[in-house]
C-alpha positions in Angstrom: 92.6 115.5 94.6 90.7 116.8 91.5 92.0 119.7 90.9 95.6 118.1 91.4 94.6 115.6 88.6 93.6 118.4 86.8 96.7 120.5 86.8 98.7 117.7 86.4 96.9 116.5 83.5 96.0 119.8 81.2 98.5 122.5 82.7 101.6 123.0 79.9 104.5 121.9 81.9 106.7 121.4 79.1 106.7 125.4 78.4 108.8 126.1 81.2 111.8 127.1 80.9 115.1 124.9 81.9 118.0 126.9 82.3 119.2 126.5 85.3 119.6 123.0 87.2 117.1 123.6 89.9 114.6 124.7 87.1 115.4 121.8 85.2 114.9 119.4 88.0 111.5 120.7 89.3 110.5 120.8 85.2 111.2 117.0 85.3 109.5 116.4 88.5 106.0 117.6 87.0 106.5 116.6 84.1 106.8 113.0 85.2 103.7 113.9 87.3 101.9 114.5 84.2 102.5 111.7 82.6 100.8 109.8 85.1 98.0 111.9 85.4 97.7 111.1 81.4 98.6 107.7 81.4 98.3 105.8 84.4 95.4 107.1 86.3 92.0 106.8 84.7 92.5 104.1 82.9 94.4 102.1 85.0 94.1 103.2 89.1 90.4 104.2 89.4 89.4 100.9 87.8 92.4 99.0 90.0 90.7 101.0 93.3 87.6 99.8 92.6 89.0 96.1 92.1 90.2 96.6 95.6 87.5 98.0 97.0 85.1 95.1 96.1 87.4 92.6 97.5 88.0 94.6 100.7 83.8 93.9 101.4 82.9 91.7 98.4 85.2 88.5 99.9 85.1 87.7 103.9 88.5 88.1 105.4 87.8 85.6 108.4 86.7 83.6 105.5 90.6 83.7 103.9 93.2 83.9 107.5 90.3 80.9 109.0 92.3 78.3 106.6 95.9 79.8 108.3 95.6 77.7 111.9 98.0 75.7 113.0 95.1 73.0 112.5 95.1 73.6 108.5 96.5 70.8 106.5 99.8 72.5 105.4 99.2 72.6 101.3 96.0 74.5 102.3 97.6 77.6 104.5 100.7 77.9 102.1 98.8 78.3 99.2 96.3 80.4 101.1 98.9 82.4 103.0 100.4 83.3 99.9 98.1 84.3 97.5 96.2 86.0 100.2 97.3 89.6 99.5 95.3 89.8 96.3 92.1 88.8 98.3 92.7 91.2 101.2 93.8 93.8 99.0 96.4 94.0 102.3 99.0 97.1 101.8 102.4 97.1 103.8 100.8 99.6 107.0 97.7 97.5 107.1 99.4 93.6 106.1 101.5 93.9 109.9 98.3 94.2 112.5 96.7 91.4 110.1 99.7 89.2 110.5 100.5 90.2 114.3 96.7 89.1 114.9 96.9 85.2 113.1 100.0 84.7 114.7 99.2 85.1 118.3 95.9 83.7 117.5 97.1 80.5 116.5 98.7 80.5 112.8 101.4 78.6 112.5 104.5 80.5 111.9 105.1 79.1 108.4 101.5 80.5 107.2 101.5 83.7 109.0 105.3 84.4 107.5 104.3 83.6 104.2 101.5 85.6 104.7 103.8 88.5 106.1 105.9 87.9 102.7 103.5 88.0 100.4 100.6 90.6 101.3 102.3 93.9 99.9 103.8 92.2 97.5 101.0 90.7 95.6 98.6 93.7 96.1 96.5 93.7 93.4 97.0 97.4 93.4 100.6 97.1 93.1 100.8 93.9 91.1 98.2 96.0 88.2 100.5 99.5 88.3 103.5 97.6 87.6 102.8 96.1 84.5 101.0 99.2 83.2 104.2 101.5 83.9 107.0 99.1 84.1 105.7 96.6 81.6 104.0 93.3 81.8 106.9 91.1 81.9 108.4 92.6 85.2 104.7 92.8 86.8 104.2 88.9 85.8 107.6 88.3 87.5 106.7 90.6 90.6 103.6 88.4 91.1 104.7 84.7 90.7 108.1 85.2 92.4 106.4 87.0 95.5 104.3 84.1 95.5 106.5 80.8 95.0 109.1 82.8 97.4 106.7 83.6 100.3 106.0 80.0 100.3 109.5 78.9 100.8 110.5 81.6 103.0 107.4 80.6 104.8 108.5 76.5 104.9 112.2 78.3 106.0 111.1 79.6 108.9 108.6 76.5 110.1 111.9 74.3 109.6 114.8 76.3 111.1 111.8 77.1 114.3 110.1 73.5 114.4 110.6 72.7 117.4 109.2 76.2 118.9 106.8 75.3 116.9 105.9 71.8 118.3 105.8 73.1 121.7 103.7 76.3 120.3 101.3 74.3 118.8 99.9 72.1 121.9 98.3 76.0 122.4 95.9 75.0 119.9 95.0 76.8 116.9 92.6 79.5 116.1 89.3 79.7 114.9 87.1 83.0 112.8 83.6 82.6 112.1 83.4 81.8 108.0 80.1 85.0 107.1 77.9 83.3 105.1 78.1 84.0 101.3 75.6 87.3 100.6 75.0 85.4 97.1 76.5 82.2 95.3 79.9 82.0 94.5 79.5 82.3 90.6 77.8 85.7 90.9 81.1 86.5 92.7 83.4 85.6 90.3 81.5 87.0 87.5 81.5 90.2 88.8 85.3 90.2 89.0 85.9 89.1 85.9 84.4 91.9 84.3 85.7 94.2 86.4 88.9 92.8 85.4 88.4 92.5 81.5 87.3 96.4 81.8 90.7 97.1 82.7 92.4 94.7 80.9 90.7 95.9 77.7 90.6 99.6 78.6 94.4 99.3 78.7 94.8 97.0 75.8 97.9 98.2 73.4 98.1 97.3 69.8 101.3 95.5 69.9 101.5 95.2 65.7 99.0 96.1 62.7 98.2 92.5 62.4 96.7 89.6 64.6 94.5 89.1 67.0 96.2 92.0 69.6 95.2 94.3 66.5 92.0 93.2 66.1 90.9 93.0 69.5 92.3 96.9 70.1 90.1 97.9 66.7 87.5 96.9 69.4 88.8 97.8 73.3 85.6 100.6 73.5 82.8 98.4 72.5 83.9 95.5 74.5 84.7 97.7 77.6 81.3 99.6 77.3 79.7 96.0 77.3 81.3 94.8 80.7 80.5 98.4 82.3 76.6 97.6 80.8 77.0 94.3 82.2 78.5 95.5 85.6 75.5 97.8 86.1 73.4 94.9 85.5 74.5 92.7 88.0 75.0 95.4 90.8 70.7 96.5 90.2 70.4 92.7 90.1 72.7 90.9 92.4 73.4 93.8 94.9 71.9 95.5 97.9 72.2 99.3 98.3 74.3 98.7 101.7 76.8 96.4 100.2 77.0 98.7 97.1 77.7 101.8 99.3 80.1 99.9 101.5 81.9 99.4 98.3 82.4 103.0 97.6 83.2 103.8 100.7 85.8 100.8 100.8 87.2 102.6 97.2 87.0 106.0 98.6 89.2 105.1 101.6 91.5 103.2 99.2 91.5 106.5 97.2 92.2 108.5 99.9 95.2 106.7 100.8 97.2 105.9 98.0 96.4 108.4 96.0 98.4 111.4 97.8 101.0 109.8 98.2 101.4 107.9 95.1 101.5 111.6 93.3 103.9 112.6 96.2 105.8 109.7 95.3 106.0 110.6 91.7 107.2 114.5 92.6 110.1 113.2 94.3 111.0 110.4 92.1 110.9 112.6 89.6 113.3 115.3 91.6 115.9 112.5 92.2 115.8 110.5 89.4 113.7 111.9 86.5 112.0 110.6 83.4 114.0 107.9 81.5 116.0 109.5 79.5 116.2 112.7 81.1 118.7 112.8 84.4 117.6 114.9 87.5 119.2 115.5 90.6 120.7 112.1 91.0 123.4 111.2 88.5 122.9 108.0 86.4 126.2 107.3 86.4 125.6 106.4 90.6 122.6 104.1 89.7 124.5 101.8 86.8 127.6 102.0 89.6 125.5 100.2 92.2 122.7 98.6 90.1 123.3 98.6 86.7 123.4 95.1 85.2 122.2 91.6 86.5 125.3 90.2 88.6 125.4 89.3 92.3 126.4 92.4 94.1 124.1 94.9 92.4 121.0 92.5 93.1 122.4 92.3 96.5 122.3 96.1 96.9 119.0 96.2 95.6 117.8 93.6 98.5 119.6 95.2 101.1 118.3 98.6 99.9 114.8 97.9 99.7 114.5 95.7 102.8 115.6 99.2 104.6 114.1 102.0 102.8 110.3 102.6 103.6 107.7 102.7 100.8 104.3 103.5 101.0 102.2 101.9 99.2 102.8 101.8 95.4 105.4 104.5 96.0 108.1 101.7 94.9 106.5 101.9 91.1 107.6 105.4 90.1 110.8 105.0 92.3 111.5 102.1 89.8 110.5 103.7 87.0 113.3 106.6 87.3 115.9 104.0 88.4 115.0 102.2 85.4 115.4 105.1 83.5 118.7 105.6 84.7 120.6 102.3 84.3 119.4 100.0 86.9 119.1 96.4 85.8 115.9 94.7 85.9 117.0 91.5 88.2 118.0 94.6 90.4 114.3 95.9 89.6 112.8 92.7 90.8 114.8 92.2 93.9 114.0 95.5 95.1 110.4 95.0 94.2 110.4 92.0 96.0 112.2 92.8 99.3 111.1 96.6 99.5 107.5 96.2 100.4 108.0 93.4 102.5 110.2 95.1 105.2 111.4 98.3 106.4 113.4 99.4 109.3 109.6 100.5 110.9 108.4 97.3 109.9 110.9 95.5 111.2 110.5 96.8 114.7 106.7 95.5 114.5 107.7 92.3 113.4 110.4 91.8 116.7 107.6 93.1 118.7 105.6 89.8 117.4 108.1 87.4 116.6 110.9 88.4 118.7 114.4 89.4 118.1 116.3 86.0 116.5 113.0 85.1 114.0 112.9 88.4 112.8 116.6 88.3 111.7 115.9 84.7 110.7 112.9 86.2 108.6 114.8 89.8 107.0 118.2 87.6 105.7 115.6 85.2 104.5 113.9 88.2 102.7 116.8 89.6 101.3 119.0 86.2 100.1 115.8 84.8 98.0 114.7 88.2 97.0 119.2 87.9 95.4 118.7 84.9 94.0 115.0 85.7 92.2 116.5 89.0 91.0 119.8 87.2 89.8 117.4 84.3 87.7 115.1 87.6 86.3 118.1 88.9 85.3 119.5 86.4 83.4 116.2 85.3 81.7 115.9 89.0 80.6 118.8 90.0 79.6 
């Protein structure tokens, strides 16, 4: 993985030659590579893999799914259920056996829907690479929408199935043993905080010569070496040696399995779709045909698309990026960001195996009408 980075980050792509369309094509594809070796990795995915790492064994995950039962007052497991994924750190491959497991255990199918909605959505991962290649705006969107929606998919599903769900529930809920906190919660938080201000600052753009975006960029180094002093502190201080090793193994195995195909995912976006700008195998004229603008059939197609198509994880980021480039609307953007990691066709067949056959086409035209209508309200605030 190195010596990928490497290559894609120092070897002169730009010199070769693009005569011919297939030359052309495979000079966008690396090229596109490149500029997310140069842009988008050090700065912005090791820091966001460590992020995840630490939650993955920093925060308990009995701790989280123990307030989804079907015994949790309702305000409680919605809220829980749907700001879970950022806690978990939960990626679409990993966010089905979670929610197949709370389900039969006990959750209530409101929660553990919700929870299905929102997990790859929210990712902290994916929520983090959005708005530092597709811009903040769409990333903030991506994050409250998959939120307020997974709730109310969620509530959906408890209403249109209550009375399953009465007869379900005199099953009795479930129960995980909550680990007892390692160190106080304000040590915790701490440490995430600065983890998070050293990538917020290590990313921070100077949006104008003036003000207080200026003023803070005139001093992103300093203030990011003082969190990573800080950060060293507290780990000699506040950690253990296991839970520290642990971590990097957690950020390794993150590492490991995003990283190949994130970069695999960039190669091919960048075949089919290319930079903004610069047109690859794909013509643009096809993407503003069926998603170009904000209106109701091209954030339909969007839905419908994404709730099909299978994305590992963070793949849907450069995929968006080139379909950006080439005329797609961004309430298209958002609904697609919004229904794609949630299902596939694979997914799908998990979910029937849990839920059974008339839920999970209860759940998927859920899915895809809200994802419409929260693309078609983007759109229009946007445009």
């Amino acid at each position: 993985m190195a010596a990928v980075f490497l290559a894609a980050r120092f070897l002169p792509f730009s010199d070769l030659p693009a005569g011919s369309k297939g030359a052309s094509v495979a000079r966008e594809s690396l090229l596109m590579l490149q500029d997310y070796a140069r842009h988008h990795v050090l700065l912005c995915l090791v820091p966001a893999l460590f992020i995840a790492g630490a939650i993955s064994v920093f925060i308990s995950q009995a701790s989280v799914i123990a307030y989804l039962g079907a015994g949790a007052r309702k305000v409680v497991a919605y809220s829980v259920a749907a700001v879970s994924g950022t806690v978990l750190a939960a990626c679409s491959c990993t966010i089905l056996p979670l929610f197949a497991g709370i389900h039969r255990r006990g959750a209530g199918l409101g929660p553990a829907t919700t929870f299905l909605y929102a997990g790859p959505a929210i990712n902290v991962l994916a929520i983090i690479l959005t708005a530092r290649v597709l811009g903040w705006e769409l990333g903030l969107a991506r994050a409250v929408s998959a939120v307020v929606l997974s709730a109310v998919v969620g509530v959906a599903m408890a209403r249109i199935f209550r009375r399953e769900e009465r007869a379900r529930a005199d099953a009795g809920g479930f129960a995980l043993p909550v680990e007892p906190l390692p160190r106080p919660l304000w040590q915790n938080g701490t440490f995430f905080a600065a983890m998070i201000g050293v990538l917020v600052f290590a990313n921070w753009n100077r949006l104008d010569e003036t003000g207080v975006a200026a003023a803070i960029w005139s001093v992103k180094w300093p203030l990011t070496g003082g969190l990573l002093v800080l950060l060293l502190g507290m780990l000699s201080s506040w950690f253990p040696r296991d839970e520290i090793r642990d971590w990097m193994s957690a950020t390794w195995g993150f590492a490991k399995q995003i990283l190949p195909l994130l970069l695999a995912g960039v190669l091919v976006a960048g075949l089919l779709l290319g930079r903004p700008g610069h047109p690859a195998l794909i013509p643009e004229r096809w993407i503003s045909a069926s998603v170009g603008g904000n209106g109701l059939p091209a954030n339909l197609f969007a839905s419908v698309a994404g709730a099909l198509m299978y994305f590992a994880t963070l793949t849907e980021v450069p995929i968006l990026e080139g379909l950006i480039g080439a005329g797609m609307g961004k309430g298209p953007a958002l609904a697609l960001l919004l229904a794609g990691p949630a299902l596939s066709l694979p997914s799908m067949l998990v979910i029937r195996s849990v839920l059974g056959t008339r839920k999970t086409v209860v759940y998927v035209l859920l899915v895809i009408l809200f994802s419409t209508l929260a693309g078609l309200a983007y759109g229009g605030i946007a445009a």
